[in-house]
N, CA, C and O atoms as a Tripos MOL2 file, in Angstrom:
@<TRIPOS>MOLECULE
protein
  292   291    73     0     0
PROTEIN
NO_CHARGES

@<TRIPOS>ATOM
      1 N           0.8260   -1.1900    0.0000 N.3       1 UNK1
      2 CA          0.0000    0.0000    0.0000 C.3       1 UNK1
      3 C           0.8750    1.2600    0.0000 C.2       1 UNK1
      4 O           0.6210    2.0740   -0.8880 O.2       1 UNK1
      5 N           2.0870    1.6140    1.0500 N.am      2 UNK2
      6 CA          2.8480    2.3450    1.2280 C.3       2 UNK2
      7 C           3.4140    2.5260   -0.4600 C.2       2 UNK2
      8 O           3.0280    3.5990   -0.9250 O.2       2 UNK2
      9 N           4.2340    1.7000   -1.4310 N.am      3 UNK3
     10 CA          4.6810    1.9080   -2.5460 C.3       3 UNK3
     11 C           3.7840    2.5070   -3.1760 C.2       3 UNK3
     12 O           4.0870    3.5620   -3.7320 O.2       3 UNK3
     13 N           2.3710    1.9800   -3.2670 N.am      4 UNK4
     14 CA          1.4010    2.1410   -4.2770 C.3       4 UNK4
     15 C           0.9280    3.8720   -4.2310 C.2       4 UNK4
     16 O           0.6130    4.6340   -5.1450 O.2       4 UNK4
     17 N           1.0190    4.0430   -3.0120 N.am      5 UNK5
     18 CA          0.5830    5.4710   -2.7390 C.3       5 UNK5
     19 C           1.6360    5.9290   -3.1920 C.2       5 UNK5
     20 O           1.2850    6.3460   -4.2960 O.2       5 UNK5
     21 N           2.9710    6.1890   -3.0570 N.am      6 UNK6
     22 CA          3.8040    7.0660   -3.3830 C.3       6 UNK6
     23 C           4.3240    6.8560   -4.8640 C.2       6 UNK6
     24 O           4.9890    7.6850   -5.4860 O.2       6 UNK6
     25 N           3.8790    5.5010   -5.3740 N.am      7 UNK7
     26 CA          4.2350    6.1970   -7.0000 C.3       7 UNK7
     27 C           2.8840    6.6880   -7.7200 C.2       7 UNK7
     28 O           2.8510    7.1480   -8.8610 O.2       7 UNK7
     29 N           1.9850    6.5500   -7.0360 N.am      8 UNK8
     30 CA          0.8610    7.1240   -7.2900 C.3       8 UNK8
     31 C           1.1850    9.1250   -7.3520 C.2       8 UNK8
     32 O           0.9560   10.0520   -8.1280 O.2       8 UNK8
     33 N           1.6590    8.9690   -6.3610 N.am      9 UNK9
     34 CA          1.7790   10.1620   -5.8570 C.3       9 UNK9
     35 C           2.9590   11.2660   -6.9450 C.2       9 UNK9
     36 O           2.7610   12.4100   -7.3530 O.2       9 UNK9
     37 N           4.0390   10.4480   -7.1290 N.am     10 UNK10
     38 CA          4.9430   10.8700   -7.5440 C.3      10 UNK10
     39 C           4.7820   10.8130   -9.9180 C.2      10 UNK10
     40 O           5.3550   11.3740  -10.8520 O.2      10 UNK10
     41 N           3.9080   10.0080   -9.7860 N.am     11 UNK11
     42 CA          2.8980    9.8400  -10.8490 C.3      11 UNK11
     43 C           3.8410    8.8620  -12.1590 C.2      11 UNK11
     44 O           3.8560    8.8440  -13.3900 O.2      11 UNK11
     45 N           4.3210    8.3650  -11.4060 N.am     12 UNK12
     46 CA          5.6810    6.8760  -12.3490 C.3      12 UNK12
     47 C           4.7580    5.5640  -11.7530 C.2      12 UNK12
     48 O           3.9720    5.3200  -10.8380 O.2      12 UNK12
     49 N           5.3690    4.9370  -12.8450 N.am     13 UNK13
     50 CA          5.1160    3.1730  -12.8650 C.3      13 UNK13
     51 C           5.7410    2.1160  -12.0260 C.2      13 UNK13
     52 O           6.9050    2.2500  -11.6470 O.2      13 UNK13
     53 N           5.1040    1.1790  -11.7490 N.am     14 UNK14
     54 CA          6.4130    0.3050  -10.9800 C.3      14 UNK14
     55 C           7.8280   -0.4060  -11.5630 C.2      14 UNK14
     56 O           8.8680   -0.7420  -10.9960 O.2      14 UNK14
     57 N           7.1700   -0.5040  -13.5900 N.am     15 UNK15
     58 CA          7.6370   -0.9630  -14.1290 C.3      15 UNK15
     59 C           9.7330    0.1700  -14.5240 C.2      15 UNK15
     60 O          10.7740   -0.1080  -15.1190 O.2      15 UNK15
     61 N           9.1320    1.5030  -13.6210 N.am     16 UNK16
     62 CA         10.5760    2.1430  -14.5830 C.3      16 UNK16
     63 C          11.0080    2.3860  -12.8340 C.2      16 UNK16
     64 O          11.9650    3.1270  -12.6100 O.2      16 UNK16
     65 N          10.2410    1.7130  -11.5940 N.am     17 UNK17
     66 CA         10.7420    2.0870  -10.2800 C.3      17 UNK17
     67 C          11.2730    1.2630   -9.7580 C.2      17 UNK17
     68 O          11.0190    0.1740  -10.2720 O.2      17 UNK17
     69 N          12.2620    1.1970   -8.5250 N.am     18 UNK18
     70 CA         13.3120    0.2030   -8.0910 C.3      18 UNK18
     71 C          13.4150    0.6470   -6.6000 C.2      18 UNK18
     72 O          13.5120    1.7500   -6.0630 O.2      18 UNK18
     73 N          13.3470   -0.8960   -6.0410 N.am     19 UNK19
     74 CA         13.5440   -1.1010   -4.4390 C.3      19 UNK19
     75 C          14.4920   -1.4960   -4.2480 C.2      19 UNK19
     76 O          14.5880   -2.7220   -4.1930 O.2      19 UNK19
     77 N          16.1960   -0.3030   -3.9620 N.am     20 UNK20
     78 CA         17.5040   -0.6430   -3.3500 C.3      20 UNK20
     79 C          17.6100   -0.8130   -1.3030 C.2      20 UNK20
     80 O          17.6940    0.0550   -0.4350 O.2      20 UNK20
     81 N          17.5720   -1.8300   -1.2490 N.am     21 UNK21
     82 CA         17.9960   -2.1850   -0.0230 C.3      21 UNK21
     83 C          18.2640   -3.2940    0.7120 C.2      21 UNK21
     84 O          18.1560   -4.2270   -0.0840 O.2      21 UNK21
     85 N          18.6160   -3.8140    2.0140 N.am     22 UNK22
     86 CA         19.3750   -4.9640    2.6890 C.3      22 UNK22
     87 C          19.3710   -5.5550    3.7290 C.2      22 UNK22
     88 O          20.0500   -5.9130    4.6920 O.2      22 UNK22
     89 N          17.8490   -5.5640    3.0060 N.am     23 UNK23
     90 CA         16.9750   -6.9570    3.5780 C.3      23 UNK23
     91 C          16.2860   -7.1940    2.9190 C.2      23 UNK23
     92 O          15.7410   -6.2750    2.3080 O.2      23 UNK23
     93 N          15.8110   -8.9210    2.5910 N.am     24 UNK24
     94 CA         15.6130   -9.3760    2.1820 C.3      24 UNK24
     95 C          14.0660   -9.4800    2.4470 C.2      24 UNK24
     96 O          13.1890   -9.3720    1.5900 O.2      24 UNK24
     97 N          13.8700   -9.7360    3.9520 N.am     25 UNK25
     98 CA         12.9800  -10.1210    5.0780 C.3      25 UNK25
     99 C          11.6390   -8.9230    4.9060 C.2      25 UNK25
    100 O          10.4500   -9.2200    5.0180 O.2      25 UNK25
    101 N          12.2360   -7.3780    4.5790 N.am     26 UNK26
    102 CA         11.2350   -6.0290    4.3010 C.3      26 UNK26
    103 C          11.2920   -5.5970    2.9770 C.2      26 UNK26
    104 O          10.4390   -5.7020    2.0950 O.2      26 UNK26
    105 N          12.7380   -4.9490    2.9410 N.am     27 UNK27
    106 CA         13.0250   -4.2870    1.3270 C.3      27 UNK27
    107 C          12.8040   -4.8080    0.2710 C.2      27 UNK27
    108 O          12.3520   -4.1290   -0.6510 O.2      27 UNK27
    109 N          13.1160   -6.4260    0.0910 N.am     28 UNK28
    110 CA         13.4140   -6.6950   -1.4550 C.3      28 UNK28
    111 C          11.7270   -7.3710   -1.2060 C.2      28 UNK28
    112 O          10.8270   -7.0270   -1.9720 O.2      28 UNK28
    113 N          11.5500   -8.0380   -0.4190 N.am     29 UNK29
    114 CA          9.9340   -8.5020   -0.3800 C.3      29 UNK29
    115 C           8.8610   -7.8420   -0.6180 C.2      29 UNK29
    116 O           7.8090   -8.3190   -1.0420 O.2      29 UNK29
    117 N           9.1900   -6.1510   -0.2260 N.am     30 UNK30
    118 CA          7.6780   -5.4130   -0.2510 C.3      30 UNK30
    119 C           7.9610   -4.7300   -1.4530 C.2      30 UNK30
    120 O           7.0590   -3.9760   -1.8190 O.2      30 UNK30
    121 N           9.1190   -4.7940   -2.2780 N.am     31 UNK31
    122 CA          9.4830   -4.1450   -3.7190 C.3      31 UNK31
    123 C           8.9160   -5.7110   -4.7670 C.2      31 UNK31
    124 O           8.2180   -5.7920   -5.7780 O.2      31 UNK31
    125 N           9.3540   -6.3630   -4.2410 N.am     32 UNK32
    126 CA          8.5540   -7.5400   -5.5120 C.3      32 UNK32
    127 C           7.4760   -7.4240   -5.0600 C.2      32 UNK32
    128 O           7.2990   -6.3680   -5.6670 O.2      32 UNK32
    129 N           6.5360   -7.5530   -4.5160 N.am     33 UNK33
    130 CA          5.1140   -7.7310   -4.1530 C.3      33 UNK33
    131 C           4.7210   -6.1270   -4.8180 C.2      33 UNK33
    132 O           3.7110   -6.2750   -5.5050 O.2      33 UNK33
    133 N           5.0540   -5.0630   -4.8350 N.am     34 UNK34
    134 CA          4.7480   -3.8460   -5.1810 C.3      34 UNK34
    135 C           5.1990   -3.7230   -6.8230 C.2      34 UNK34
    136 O           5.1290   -2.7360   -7.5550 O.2      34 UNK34
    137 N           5.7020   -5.1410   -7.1330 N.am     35 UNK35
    138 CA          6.0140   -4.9090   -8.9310 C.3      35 UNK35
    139 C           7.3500   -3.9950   -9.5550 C.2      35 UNK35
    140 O           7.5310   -3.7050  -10.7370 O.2      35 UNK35
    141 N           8.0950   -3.6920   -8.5480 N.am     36 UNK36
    142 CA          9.2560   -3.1430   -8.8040 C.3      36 UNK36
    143 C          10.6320   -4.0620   -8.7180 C.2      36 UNK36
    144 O          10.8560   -5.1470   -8.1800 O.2      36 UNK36
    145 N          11.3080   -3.3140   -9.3480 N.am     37 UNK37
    146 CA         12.6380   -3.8500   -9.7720 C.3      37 UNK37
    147 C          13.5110   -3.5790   -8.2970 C.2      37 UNK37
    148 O          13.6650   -2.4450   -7.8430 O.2      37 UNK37
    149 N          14.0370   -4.7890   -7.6550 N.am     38 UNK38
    150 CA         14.6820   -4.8080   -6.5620 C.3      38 UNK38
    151 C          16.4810   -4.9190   -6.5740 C.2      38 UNK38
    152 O          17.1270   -5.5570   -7.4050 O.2      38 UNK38
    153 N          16.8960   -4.3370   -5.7380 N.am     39 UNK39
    154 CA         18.3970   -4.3080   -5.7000 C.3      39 UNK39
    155 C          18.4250   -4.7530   -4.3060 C.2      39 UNK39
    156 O          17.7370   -4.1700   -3.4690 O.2      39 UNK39
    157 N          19.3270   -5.9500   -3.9350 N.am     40 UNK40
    158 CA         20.1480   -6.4910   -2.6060 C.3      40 UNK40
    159 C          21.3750   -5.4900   -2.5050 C.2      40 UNK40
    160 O          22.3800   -5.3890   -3.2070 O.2      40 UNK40
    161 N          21.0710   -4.9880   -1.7110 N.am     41 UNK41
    162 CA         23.1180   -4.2520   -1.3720 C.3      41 UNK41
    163 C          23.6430   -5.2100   -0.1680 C.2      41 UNK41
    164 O          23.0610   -5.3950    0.9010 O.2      41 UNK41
    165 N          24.9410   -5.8070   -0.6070 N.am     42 UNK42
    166 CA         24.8690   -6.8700    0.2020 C.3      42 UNK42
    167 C          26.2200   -6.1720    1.1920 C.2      42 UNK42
    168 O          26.9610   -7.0240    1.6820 O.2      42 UNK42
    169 N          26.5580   -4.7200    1.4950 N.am     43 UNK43
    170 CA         26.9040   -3.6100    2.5610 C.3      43 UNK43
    171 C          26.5350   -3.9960    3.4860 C.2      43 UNK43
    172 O          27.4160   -4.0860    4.3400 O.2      43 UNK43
    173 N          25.0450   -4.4760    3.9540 N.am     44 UNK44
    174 CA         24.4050   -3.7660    4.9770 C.3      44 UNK44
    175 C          23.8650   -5.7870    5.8260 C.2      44 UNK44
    176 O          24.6070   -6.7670    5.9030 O.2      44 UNK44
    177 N          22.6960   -5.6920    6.1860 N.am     45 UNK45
    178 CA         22.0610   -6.6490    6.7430 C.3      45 UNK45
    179 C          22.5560   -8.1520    6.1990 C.2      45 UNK45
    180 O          23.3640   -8.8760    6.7800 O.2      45 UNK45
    181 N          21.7580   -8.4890    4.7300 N.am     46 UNK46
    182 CA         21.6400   -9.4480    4.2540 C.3      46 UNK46
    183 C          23.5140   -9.9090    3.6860 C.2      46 UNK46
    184 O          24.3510   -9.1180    3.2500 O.2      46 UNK46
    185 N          23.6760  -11.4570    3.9120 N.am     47 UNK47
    186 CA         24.4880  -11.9130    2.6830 C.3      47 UNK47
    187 C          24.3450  -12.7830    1.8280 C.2      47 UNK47
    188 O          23.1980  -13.2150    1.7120 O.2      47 UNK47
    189 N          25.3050  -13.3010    1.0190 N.am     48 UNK48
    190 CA         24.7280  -14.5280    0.0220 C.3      48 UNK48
    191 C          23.9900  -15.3480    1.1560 C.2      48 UNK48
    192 O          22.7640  -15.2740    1.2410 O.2      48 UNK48
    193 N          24.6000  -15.9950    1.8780 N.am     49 UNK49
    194 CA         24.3510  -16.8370    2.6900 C.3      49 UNK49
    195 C          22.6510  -17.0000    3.2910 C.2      49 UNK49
    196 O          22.1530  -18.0670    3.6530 O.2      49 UNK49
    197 N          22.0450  -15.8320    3.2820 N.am     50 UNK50
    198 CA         21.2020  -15.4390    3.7950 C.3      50 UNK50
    199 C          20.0850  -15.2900    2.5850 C.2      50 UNK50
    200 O          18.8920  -15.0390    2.7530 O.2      50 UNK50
    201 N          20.5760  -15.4470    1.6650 N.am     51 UNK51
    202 CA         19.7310  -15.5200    0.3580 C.3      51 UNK51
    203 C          18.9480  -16.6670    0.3720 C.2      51 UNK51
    204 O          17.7270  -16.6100    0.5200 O.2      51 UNK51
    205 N          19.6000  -17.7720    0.2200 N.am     52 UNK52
    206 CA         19.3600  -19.5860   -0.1450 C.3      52 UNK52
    207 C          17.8100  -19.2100    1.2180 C.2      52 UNK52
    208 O          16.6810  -19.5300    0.8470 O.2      52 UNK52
    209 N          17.9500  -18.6820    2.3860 N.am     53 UNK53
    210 CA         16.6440  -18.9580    3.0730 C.3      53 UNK53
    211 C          15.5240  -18.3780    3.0100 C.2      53 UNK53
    212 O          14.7240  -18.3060    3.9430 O.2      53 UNK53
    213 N          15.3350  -17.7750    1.5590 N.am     54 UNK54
    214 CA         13.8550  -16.8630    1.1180 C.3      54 UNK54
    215 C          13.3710  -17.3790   -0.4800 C.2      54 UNK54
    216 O          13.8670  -16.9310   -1.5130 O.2      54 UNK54
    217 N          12.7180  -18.0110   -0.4410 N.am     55 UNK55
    218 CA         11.9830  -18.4670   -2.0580 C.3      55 UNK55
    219 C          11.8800  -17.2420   -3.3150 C.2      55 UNK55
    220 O          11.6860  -17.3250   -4.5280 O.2      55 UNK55
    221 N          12.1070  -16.1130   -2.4020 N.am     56 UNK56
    222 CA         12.4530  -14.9710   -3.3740 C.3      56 UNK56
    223 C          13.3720  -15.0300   -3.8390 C.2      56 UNK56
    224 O          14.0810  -16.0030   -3.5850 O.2      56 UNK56
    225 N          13.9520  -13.7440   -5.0060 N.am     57 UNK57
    226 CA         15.0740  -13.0030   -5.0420 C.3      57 UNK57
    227 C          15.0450  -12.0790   -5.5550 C.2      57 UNK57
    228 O          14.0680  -11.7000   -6.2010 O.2      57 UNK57
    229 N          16.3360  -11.3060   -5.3900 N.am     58 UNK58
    230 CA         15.9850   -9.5970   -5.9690 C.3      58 UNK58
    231 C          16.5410   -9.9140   -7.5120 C.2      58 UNK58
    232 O          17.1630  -10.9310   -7.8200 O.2      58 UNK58
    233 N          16.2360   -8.9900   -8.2790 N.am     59 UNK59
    234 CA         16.0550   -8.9260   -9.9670 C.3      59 UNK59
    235 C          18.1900   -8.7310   -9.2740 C.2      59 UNK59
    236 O          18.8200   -9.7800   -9.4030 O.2      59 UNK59
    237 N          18.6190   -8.0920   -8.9540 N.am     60 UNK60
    238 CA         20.2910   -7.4100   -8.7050 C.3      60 UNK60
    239 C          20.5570   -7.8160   -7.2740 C.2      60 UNK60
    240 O          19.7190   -8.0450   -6.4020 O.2      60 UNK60
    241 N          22.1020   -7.8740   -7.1760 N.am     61 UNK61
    242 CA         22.4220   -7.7840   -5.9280 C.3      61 UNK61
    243 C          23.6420   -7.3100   -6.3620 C.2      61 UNK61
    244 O          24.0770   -7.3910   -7.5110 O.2      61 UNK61
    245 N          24.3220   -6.6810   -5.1500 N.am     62 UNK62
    246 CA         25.4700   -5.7520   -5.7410 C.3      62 UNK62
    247 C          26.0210   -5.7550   -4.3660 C.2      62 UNK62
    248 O          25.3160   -5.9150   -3.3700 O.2      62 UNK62
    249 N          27.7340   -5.5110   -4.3330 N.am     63 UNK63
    250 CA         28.3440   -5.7220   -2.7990 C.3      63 UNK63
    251 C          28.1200   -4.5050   -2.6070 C.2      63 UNK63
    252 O          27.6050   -4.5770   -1.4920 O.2      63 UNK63
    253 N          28.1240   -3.2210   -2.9170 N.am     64 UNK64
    254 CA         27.5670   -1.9540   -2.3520 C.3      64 UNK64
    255 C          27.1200   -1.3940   -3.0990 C.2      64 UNK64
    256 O          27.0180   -1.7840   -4.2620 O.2      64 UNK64
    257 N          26.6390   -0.1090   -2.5960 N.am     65 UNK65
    258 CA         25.8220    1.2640   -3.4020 C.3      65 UNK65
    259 C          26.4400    1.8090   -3.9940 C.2      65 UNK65
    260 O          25.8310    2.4130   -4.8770 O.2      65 UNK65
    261 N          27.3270    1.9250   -3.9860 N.am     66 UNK66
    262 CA         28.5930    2.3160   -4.7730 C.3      66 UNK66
    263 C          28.8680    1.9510   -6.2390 C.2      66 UNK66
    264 O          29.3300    2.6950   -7.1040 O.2      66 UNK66
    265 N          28.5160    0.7310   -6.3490 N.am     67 UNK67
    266 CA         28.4370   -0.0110   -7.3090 C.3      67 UNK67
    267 C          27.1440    0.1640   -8.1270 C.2      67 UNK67
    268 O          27.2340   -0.0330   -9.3390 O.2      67 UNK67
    269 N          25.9790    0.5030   -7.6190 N.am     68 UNK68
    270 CA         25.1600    0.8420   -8.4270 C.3      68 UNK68
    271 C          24.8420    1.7200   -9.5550 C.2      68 UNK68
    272 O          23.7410    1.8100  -10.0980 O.2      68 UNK68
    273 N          26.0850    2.4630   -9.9060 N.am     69 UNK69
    274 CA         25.5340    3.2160  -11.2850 C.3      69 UNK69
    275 C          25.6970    2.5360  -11.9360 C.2      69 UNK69
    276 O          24.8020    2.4460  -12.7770 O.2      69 UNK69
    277 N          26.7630    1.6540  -12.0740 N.am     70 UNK70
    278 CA         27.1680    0.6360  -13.1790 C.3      70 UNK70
    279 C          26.3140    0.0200  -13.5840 C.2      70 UNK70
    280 O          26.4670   -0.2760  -14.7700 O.2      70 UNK70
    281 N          24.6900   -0.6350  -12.7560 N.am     71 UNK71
    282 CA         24.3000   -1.3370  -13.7140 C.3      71 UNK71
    283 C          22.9200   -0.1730  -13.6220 C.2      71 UNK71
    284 O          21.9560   -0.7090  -13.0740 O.2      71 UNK71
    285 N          22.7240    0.8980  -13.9340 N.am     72 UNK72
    286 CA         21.6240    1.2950  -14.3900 C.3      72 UNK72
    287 C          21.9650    1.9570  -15.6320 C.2      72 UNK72
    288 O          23.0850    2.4170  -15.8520 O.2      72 UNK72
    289 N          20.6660    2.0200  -16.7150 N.am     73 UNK73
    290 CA         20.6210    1.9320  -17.8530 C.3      73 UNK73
    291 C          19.9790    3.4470  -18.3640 C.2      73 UNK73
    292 O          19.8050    3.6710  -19.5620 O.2      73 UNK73
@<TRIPOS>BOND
     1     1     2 1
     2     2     3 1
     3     3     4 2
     4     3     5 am
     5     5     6 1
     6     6     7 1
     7     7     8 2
     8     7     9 am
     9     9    10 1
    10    10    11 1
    11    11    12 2
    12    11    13 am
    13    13    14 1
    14    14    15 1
    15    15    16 2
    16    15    17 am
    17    17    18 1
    18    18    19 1
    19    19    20 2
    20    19    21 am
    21    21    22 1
    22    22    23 1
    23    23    24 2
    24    23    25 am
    25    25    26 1
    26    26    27 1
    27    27    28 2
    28    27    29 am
    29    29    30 1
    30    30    31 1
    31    31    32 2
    32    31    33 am
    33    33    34 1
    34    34    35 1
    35    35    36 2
    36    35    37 am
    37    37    38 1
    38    38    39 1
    39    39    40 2
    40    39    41 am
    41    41    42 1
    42    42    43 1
    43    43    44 2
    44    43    45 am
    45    45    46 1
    46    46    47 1
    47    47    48 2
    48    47    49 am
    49    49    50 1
    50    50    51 1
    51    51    52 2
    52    51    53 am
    53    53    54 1
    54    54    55 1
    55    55    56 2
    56    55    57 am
    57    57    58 1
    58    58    59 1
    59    59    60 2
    60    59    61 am
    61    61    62 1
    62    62    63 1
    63    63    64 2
    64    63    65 am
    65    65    66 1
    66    66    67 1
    67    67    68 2
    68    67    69 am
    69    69    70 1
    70    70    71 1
    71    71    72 2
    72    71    73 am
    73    73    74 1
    74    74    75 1
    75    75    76 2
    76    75    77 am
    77    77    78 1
    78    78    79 1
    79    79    80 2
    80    79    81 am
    81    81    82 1
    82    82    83 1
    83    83    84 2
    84    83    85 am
    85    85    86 1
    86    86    87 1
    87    87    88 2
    88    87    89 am
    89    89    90 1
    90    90    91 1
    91    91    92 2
    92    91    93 am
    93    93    94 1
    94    94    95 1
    95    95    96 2
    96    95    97 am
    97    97    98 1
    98    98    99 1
    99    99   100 2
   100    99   101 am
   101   101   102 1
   102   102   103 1
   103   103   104 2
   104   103   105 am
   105   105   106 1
   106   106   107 1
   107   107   108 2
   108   107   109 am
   109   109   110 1
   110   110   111 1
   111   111   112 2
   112   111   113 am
   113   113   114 1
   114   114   115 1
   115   115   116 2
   116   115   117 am
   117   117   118 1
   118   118   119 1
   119   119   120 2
   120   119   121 am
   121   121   122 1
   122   122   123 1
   123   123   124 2
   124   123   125 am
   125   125   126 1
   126   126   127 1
   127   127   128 2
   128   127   129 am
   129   129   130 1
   130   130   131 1
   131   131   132 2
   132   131   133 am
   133   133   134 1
   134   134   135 1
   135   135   136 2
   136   135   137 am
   137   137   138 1
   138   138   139 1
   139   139   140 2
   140   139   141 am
   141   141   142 1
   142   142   143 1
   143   143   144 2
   144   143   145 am
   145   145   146 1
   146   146   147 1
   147   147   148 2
   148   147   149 am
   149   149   150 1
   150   150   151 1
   151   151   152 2
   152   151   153 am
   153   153   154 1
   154   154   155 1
   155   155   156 2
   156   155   157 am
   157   157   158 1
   158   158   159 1
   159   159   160 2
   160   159   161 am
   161   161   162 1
   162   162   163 1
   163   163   164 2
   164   163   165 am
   165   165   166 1
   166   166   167 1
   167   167   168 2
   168   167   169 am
   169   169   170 1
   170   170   171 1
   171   171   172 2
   172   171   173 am
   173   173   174 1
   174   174   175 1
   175   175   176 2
   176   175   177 am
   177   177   178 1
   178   178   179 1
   179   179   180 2
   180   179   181 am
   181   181   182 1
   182   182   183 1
   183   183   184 2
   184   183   185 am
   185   185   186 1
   186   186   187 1
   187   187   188 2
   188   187   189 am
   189   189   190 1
   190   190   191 1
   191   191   192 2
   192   191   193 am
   193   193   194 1
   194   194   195 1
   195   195   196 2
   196   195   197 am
   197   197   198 1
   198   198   199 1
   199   199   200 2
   200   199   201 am
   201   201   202 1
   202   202   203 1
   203   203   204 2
   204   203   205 am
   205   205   206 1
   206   206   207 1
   207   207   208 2
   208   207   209 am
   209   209   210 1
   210   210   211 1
   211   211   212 2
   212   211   213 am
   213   213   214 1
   214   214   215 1
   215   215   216 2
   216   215   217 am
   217   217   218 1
   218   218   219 1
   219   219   220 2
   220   219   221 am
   221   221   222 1
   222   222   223 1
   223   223   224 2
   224   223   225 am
   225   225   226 1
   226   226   227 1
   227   227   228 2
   228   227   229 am
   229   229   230 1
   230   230   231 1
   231   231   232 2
   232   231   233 am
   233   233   234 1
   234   234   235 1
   235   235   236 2
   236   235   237 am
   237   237   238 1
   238   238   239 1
   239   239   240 2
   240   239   241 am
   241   241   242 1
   242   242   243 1
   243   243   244 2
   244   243   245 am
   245   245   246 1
   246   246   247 1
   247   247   248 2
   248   247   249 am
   249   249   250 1
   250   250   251 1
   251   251   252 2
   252   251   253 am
   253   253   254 1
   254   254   255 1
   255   255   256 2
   256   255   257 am
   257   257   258 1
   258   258   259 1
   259   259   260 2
   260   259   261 am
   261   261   262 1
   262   262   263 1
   263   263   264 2
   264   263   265 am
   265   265   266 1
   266   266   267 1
   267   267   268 2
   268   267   269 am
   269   269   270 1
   270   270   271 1
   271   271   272 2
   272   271   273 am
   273   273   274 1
   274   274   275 1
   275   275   276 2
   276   275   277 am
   277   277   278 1
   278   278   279 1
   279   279   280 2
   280   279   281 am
   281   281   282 1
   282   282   283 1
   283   283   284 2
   284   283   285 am
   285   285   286 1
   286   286   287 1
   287   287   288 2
   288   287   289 am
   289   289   290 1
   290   290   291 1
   291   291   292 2
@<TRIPOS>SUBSTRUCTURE
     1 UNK1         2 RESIDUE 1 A UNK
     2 UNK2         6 RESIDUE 1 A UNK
     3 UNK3        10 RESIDUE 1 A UNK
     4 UNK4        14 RESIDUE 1 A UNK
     5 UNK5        18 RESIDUE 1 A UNK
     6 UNK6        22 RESIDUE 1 A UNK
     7 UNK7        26 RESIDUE 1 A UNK
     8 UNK8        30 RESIDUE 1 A UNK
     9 UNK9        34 RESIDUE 1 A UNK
    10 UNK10       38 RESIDUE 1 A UNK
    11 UNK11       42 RESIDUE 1 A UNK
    12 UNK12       46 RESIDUE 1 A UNK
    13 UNK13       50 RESIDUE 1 A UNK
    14 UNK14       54 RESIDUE 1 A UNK
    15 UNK15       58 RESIDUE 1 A UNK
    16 UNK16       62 RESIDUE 1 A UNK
    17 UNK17       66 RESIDUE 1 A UNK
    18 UNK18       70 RESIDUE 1 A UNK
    19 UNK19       74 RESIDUE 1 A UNK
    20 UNK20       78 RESIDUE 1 A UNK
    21 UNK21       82 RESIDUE 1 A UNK
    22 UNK22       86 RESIDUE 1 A UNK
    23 UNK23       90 RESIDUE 1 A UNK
    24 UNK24       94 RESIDUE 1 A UNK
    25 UNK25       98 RESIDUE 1 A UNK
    26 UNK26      102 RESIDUE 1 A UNK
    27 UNK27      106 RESIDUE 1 A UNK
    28 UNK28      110 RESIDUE 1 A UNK
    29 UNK29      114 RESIDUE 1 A UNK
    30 UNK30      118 RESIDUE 1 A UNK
    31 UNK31      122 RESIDUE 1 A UNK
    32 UNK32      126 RESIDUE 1 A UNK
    33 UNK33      130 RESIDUE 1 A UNK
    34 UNK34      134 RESIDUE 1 A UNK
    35 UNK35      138 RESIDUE 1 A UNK
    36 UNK36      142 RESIDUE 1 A UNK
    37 UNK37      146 RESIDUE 1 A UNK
    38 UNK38      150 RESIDUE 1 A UNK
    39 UNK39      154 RESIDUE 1 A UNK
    40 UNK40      158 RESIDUE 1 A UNK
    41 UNK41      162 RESIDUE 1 A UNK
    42 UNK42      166 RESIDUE 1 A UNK
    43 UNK43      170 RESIDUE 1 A UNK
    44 UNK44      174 RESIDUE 1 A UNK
    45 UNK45      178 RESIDUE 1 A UNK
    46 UNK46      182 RESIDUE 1 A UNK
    47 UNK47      186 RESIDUE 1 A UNK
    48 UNK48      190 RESIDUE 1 A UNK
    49 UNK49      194 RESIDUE 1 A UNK
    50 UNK50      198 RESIDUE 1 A UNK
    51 UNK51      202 RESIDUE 1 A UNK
    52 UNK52      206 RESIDUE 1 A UNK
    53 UNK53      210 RESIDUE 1 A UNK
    54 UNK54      214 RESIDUE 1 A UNK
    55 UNK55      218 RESIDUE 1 A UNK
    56 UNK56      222 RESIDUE 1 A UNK
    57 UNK57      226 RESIDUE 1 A UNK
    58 UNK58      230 RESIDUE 1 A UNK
    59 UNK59      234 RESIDUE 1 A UNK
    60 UNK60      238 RESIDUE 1 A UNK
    61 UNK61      242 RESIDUE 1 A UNK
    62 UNK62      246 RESIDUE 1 A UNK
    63 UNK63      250 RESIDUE 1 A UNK
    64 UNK64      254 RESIDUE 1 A UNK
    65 UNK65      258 RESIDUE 1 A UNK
    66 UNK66      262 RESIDUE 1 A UNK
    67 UNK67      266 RESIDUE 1 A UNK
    68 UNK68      270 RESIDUE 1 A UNK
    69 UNK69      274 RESIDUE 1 A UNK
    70 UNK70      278 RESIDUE 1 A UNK
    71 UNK71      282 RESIDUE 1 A UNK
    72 UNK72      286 RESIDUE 1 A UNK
    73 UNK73      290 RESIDUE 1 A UNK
């Protein structure tokens, strides 16, 4: 609901919007369920290791934020 309102708000799609963050458990879960393109920064909370225990996954994972211009288009 929270996503839906604010790209509502901000008046973009889910399809050109993206959920960067590091956890798996809030961030990358409530960005797939909300239809957006998810990024793991694996900096912070989550690691590989910690991946294998969620039936999800994020579309990216990247060892930091830092690293993220590289793969946007």
């Amino acid at each position: 609901m929270m996503f839906r309102s604010a790209l509502n708000k901000l008046g973009v799609h889910s399809e050109g919007t993206g959920m960067i963050g590091d956890r798996m458990d809030t961030d990358i879960v409530a960005g797939i369920e909300a239809g957006l393109h998810t990024v793991l920064v694996l900096s912070g909370i989550a690691d590989r290791a910690e991946i294998a225990r969620y039936p999800f996954r994020p579309k990216l994972m990247i060892d930091s934020v830092a690293n993220l211009l590289a793969h946007v288009s």
